[in-house]
C-alpha positions in Angstrom: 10.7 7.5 -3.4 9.8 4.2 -4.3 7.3 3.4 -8.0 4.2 0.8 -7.0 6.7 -1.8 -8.5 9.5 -2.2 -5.7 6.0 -2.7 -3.2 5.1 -5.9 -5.7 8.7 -6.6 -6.1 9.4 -6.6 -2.2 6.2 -8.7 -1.6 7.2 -11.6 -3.9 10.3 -11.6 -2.5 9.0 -12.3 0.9 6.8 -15.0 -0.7 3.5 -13.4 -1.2 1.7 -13.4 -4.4 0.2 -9.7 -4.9 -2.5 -8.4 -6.7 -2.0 -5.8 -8.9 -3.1 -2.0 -8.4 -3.5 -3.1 -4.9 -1.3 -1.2 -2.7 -1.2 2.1 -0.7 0.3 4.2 1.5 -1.4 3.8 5.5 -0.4 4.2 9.2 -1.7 3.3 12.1 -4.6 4.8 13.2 -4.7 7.0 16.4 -7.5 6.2 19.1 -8.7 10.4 19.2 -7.2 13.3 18.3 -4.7 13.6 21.6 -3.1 10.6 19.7 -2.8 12.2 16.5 -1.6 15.5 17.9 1.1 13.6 19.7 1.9 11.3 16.3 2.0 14.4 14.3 5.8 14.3 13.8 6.7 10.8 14.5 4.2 8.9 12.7 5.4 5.7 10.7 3.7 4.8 7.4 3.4 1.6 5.8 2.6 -0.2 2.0 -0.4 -1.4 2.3 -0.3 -4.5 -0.1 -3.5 -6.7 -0.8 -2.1 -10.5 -1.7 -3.4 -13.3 -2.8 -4.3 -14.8 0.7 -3.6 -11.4 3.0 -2.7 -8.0 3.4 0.9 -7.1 4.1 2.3 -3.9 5.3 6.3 -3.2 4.0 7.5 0.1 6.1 8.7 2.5 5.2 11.8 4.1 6.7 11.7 7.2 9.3 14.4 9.5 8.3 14.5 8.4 4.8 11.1 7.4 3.5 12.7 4.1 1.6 10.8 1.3 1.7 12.1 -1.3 3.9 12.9 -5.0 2.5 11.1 -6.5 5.4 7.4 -7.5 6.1 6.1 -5.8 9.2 2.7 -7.1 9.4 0.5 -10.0 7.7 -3.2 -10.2 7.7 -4.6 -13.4 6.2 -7.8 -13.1 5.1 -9.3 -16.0 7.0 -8.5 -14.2 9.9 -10.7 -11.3 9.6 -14.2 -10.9 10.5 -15.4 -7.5 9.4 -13.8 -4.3 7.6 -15.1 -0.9 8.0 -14.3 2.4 6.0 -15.3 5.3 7.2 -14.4 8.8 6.5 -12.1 10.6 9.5 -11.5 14.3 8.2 -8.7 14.3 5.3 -8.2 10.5 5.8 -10.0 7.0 5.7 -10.2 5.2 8.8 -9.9 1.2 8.0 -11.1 -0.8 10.3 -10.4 -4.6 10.7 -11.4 -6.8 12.7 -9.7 -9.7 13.5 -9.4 -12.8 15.5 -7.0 -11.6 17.0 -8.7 -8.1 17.9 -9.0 -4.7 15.9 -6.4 -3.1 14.0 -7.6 0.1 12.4 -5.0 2.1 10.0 -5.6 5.6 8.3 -5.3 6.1 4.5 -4.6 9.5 3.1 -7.6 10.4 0.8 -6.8 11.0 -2.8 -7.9 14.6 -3.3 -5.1 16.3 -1.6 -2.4 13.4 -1.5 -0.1 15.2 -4.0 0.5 17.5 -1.2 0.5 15.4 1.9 3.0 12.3 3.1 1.1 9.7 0.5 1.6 11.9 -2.5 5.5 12.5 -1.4 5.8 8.5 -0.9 4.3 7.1 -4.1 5.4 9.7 -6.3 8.3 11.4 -4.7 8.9 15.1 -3.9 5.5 16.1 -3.2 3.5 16.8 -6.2 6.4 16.9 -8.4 6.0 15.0 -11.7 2.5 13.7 -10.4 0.7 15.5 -13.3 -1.3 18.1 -10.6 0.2 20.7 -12.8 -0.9 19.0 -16.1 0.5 16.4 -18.2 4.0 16.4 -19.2 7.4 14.4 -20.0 8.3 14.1 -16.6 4.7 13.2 -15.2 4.9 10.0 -12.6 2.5 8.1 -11.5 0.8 8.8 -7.8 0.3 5.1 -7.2 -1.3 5.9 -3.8 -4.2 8.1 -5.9 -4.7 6.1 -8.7 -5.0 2.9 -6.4 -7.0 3.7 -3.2 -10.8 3.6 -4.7 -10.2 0.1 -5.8 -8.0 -1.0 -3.3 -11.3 0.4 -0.5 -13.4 -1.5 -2.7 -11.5 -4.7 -2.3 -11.1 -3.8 1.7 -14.9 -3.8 2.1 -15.5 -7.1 0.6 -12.6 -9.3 2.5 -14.9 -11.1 4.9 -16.8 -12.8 1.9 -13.0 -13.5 1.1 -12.7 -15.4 4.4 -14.4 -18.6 3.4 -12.6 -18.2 -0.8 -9.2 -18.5 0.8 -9.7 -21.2 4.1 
């Protein structure tokens, strides 16, 4: 599974400038909880990756959790009007509103990500090297974990980013 590097790597490639520490692993979020019954088993996840002047969202592949070369969504900062966080159950609900209407995703939270699809995706098999057994030779870095207070921090305060960037 891929390290927090081939996210940043993949982003300048398509021409973004990203920030550091920035990324995690999200999906789109489903309207109630038929949705996410019914998305149980086919749901797609994306890198979440906060740029310089938007968010990008690299995907990840279906059958082999690789993360894809290609961008599959850009957010520009100018164009959004409010975020909200908000806790859903296991996950963070993410809430943007743009001009161009509301996209809300789901994040993973960090407690349990070592054995849910976040942990598997920035780390690899799930909770193997993470260090949720202790510290070790082979321990890897759950980017997803280590990232997603800061990276909600930086969420909330994107609309005063709106008039920084325009």
């Amino acid at each position: 599974m891929p390290a927090e590097k081939f996210v940043t790597e993949f982003v300048r490639e398509a021409g973004y400038n990203p920030i550091p520490d920035r990324a995690i692993i999200v999906t789109y979020a489903p309207a109630n909880l038929s949705e996410k019954i019914a998305r149980f088993f086919s749901n797609e996840f994306f890198a979440l990756q906060m740029c310089e002047k938007s968010l990008v969202l690299l995907p990840f592949g279906r059958m082999s959790f690789m993360l894809k070369k290609n961008v599959a969504l850009e957010i520009p900062y100018t164009s959004i009007r409010r975020v909200e966080i908000k806790e859903d159950m296991f996950n963070w609900r993410i809430e943007l509103d743009t001009d161009d209407g509301l996209i809300a995703l789901s994040a993973q939270q960090k407690e349990l990500s070592e054995f849910r699809t976040s942990g598997t995706l920035s780390v690899g098999m799930s909770g193997f090297g993470s260090g949720i057994g202790g510290a070790g030779p082979l321990k890897t870095a759950n980017w997803h974990r280590a990232n997603l207070d800061a990276t909600l921090t930086a969420l909330k305060a994107l609309p005063g980013r709106r008039e920084q960037t325009a």
